[in-house]
N, C-alpha and C positions, 0 to 999 in steps of 0.2 A: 353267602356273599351279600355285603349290605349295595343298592342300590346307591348312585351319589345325588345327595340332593342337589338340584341348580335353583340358583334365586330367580325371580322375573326382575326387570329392570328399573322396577319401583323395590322390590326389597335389597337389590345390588345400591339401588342409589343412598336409601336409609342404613344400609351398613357401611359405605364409606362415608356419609358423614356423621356415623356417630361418636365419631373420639372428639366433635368439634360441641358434643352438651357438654354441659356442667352440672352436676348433680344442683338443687338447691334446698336450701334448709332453713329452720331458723324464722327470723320475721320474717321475713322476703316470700317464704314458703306460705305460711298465714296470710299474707297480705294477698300474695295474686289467687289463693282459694277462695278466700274473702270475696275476690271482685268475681272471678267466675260465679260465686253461690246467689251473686247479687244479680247476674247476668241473664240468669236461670232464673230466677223468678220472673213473675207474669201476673198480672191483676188485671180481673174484667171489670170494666164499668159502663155506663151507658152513656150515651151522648145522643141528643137531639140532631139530624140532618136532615136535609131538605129531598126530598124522592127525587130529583131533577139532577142533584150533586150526588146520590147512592146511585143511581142507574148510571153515570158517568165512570165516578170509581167501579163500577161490575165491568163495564166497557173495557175500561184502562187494562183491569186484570187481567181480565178473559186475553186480552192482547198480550201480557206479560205471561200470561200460560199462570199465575199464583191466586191464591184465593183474596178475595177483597177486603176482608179482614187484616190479612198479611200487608197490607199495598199503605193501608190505612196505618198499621203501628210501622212502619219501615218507612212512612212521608212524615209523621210524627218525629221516631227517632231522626230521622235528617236536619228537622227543624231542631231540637233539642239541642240541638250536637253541631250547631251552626252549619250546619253542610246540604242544608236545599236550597238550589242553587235557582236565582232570579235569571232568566232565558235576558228577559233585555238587557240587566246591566251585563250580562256577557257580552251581548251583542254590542251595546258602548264602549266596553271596554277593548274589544276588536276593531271595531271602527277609530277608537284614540289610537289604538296602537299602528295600525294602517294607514295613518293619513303621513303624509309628507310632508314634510316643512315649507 
């Protein structure tokens, strides 16, 4: 007599939503491997920094629990990708939005 299998509730959740994929094919198929094979790549180079701003970023990391290398291409991509985000204009832009007429 066979044993019944039971799911855990991460594989119960992925089997009720799987009628909700769509297979995909075709360009569409090509194109998002495309960006993933692009995503996957990685190139080293070197950059000049000042020991005062590297012993900062070690600080930073060690606090973020990730290595400094990783702190340093993940503040890059932020930059790249318009999404490092300026602390004051937040602050002004909370401040405009909080004052009262």
């Amino acid at each position: 007599m066979k044993k019944k299998m039971t799911l855990n509730p991460l594989e119960t959740a992925i089997e009720s939503e799987s009628r909700r994929f769509v297979p995909i094919g075709g360009r569409r198929r090509k194109r998002i491997e495309e960006i993933l094979e692009n995503t996957r790549k990685t190139r080293n180079i070197n950059i000049r920094i000042s020991e005062m701003d590297l012993a900062q970023l070690k600080q930073r990391s060690e606090a973020e629990g990730i290595p400094y290398q990783t702190l340093i291409s993940s503040v890059l991509h932020k930059y790249v990708r318009n999404r490092l985000v300026d602390e004051k204009e937040i602050l002004k832009s909370i401040k405009l939005l909080t004052q009262s007429d």
